[in-house]
C-alpha positions as CSV (number, residue, x, y, z in Angstrom):
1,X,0.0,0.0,0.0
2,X,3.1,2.1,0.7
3,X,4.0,1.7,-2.5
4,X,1.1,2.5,-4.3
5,X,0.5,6.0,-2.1
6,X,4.5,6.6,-3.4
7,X,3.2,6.5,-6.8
8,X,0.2,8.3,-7.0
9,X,1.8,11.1,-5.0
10,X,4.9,10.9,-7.6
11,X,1.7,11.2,-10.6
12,X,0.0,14.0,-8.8
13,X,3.5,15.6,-8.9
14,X,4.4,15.6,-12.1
15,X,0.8,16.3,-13.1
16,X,1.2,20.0,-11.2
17,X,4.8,20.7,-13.0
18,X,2.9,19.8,-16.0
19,X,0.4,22.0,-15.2
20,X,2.8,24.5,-14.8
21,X,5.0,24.4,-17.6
22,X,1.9,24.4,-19.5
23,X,0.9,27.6,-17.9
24,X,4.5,29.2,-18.1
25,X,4.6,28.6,-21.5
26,X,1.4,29.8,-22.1
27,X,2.3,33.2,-20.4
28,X,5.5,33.6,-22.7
29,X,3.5,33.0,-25.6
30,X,1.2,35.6,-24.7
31,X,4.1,37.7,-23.8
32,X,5.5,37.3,-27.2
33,X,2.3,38.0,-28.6
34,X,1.7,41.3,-26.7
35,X,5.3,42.2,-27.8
36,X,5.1,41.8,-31.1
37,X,1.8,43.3,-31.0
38,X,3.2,46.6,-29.0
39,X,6.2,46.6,-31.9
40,X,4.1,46.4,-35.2
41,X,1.9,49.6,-33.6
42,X,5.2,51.3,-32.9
43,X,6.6,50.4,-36.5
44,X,2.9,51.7,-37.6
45,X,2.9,55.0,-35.5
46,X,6.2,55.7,-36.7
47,X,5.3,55.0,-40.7
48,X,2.2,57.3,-40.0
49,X,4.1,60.3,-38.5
50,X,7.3,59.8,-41.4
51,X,4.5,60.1,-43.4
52,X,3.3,62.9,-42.3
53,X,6.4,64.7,-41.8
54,X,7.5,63.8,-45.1
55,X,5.7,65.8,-47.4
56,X,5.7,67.1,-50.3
57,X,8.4,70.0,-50.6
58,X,6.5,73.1,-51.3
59,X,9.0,75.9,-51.1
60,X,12.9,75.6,-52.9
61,X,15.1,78.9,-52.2
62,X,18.0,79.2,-53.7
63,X,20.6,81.4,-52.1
64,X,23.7,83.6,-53.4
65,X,25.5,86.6,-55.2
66,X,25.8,85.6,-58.9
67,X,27.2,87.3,-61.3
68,X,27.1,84.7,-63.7
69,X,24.6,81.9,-63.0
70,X,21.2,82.4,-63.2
71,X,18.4,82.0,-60.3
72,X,15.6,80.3,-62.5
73,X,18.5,77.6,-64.1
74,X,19.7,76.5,-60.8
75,X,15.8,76.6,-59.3
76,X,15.3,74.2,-62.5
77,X,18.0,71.9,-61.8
78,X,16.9,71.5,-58.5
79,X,13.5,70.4,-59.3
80,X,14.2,68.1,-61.6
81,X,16.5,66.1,-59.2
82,X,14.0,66.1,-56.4
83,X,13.1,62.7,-55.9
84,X,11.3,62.7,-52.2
85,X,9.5,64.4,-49.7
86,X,10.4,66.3,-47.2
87,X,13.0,63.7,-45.2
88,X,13.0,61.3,-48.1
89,X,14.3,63.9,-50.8
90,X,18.4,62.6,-51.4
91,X,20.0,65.3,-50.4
92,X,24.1,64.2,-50.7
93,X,22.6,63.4,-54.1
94,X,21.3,66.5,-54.4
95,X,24.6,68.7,-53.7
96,X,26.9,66.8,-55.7
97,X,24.6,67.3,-58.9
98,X,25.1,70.8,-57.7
99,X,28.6,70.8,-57.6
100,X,29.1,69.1,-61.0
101,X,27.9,72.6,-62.8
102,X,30.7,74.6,-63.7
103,X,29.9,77.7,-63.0
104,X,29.2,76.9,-58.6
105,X,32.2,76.7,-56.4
106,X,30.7,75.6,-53.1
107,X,27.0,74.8,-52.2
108,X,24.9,73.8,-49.3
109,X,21.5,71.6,-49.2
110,X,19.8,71.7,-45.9
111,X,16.2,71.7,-45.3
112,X,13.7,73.7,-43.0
113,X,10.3,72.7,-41.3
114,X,7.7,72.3,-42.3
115,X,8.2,71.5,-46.2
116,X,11.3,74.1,-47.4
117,X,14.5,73.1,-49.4
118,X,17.0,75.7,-48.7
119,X,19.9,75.9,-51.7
120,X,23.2,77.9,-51.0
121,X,25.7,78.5,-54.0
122,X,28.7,80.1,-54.2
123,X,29.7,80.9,-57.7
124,X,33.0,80.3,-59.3
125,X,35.1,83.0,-60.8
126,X,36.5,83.0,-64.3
127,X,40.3,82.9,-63.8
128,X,41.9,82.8,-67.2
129,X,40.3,83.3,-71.0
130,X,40.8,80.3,-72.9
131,X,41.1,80.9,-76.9
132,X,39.4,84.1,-78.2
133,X,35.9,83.1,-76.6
134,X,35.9,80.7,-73.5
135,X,36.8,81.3,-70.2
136,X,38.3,79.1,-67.4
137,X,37.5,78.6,-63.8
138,X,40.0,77.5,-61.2
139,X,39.3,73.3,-62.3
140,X,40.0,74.4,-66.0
141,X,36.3,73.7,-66.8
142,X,35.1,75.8,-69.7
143,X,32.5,78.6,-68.8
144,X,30.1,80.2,-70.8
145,X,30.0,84.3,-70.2
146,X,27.8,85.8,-73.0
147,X,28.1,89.8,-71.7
148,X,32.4,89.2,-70.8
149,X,33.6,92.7,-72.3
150,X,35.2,93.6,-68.6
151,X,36.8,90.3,-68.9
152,X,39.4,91.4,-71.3
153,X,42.1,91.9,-68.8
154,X,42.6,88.0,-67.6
155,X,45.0,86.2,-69.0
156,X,44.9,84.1,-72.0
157,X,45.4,80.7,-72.3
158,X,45.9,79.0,-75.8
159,X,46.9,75.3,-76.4
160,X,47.3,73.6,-79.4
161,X,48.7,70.4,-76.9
162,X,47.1,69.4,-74.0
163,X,43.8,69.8,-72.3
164,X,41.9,72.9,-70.9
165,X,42.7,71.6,-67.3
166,X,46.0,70.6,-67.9
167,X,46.4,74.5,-69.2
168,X,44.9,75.6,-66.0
169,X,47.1,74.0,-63.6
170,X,50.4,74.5,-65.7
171,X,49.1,78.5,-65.4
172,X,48.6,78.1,-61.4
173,X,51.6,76.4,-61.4
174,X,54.0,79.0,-63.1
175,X,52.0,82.3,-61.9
176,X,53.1,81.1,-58.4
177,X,56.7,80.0,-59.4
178,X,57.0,83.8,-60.9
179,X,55.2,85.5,-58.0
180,X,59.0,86.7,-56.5
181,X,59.9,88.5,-59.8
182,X,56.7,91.0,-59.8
183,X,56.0,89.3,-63.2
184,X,52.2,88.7,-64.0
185,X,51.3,86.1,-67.2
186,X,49.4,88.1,-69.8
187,X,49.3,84.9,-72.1
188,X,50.2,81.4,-71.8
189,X,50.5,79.4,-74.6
190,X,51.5,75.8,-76.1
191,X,51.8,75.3,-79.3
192,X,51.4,71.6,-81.2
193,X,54.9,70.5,-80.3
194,X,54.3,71.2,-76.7
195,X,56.5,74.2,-76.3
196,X,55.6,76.3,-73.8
197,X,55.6,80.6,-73.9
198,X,54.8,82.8,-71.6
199,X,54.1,86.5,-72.7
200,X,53.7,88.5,-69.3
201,X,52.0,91.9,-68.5
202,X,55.4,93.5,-69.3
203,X,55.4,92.3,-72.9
204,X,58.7,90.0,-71.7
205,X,58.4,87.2,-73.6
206,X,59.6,83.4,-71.8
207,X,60.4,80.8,-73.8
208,X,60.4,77.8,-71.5
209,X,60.4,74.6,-73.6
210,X,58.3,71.3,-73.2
211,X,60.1,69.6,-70.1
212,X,61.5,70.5,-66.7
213,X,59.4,73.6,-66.4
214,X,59.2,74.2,-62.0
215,X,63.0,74.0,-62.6
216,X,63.4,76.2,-65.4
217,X,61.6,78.9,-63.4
218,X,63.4,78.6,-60.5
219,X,66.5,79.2,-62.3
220,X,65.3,82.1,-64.4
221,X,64.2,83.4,-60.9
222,X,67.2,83.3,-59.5
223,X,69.3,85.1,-62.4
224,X,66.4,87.5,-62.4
225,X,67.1,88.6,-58.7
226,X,70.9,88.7,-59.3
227,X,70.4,91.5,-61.2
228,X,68.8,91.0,-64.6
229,X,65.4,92.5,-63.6
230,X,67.1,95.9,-64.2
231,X,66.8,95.5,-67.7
232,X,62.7,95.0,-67.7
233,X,62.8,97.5,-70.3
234,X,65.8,96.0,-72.1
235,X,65.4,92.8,-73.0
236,X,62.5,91.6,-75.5
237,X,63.1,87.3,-74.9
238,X,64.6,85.1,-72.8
239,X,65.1,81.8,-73.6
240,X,64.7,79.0,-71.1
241,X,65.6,75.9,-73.0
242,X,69.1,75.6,-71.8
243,X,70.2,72.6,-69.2
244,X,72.1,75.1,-66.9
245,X,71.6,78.6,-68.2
246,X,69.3,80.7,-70.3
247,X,69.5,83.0,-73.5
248,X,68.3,86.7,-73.4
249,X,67.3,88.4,-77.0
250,X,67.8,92.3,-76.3
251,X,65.3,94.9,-78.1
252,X,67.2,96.5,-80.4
253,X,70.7,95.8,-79.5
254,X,70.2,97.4,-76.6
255,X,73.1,94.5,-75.0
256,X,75.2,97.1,-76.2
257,X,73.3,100.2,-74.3
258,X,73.2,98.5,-71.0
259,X,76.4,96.9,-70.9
260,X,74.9,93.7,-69.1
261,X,77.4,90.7,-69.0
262,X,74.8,87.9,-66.6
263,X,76.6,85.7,-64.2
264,X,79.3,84.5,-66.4
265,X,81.3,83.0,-63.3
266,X,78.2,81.0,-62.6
267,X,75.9,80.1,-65.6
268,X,76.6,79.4,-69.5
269,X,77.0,83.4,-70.9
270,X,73.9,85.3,-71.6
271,X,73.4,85.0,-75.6
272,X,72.6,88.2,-77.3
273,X,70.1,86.2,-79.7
274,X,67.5,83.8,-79.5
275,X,65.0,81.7,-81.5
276,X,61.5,83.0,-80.0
């Protein structure tokens, strides 16, 4: 009988714990449920309200002193690449379309509640002409400037070699390289061989050559400051296209005038001719 009163007790045990685990995993269940049910109308809410946040953009305002663009073609140009509302339009997309005109320098895409696109350009400035029409910005990109009459005074840039924005960072390059002789570059030019001139505000005329150009400078500067920019209104060319000295035509034999002899004791002599 012992026995037997062992057993059932050991059946009505394990009955309870079933009854429990049946109940604790009922609870969890639920839980999950109620969880998943909390999450979808959280997900929900939050569709709703980006929904009606995100709007449709009723207001673009473009921002900046041009000179050159114009207001409507930029407002245009945004529009078209509008692709969202008011969170959803792209706007990294946005600013580098932007940026890929060649007339802006900088710009800035931000937006403002409740539905405004706010557009700020900085426009780039034409550094150089390029041929007897074009004009150049800082990236050697070509600009189009239809009233450009009080553009005469930039300097020219002609190539028959090379690209426009190879051209515009050769001229960068060299205006900087001359900046400690006072000399300013009226014209640059290569011509089909590669040959590079530079004519500068002064009507001095450099002949530099198609290689080595940084170095060719830097030694022109340097015979320049020794004493050879006191014949500005002497000399007519100098020739750079020398490995370890340059040639210096004089207008009008005026070698003989001035009397210059160049730094015989420390580059090849000073010719009184050259091939320009």
């Amino acid at each position: 009988m012992a026995t037997q009163n062992r057993r059932g007790a050991n059946r009505t045990g394990n009955q309870s714990a079933d009854k429990a685990d049946s109940g604790s995993n009922v609870l969890g269940k639920l839980s999950t449920v109620l969880l998943m049910a909390v999450l979808g109308l959280v997900i929900y809410g939050v569709g709703l309200l980006y929904k009606q946040i995100d709007k449709p953009l009723t207001n673009v305002m473009i921002g900046g002193n041009f000179t050159y663009l114009e207001t409507a073609e930029l407002s245009e140009l945004v529009v078209k690449e509008i692709d969202g509302g008011f969170l959803s339009v792209d706007l990294r997309r946005l600013n580098d379309v932007l940026r890929e005109h060649p007339w802006v320098d900088e710009v800035s895409v931000r937006r403002e509640w409740p539905s405004i696109l706010k557009v700020e350009v900085v426009e780039e400035v034409p550094i150089a002409r390029w041929g007897e029409k074009g004009f150049l910005n800082r990236l050697g990109e070509e600009l189009i400037i239809k009233n450009n009459s009080h553009l005469g005074a930039l300097p020219e840039l002609r190539a028959n070699f090379g690209s426009s924005r190879e051209m515009m960072e050769n001229y960068q390059l060299m205006a900087e390289l001359l900046i400690p002789t006072g000399l300013k570059i009226a014209q640059l030019k290569r011509d089909s061989l590669g040959v590079w001139f530079i004519d500068t505000a002064t009507g001095l005329r450099l002949v530099i050559g198609r290689d080595q150009v940084s170095e060719k400078i830097r030694r022109f500067t340097t015979v320049w400051a020794a004493g050879l920019n006191q014949q500005l209104k002497h000399i007519k060319t100098i020739d750079l296209r020398y490995p370890n000295g340059l040639a210096v035509a004089w207008k009008d034999d005026a070698s003989a005038a001035t009397g210059y002899s160049g730094l015989k004791g420390n580059r090849q002599e000073i010719a009184g001719t050259v091939q320009a």
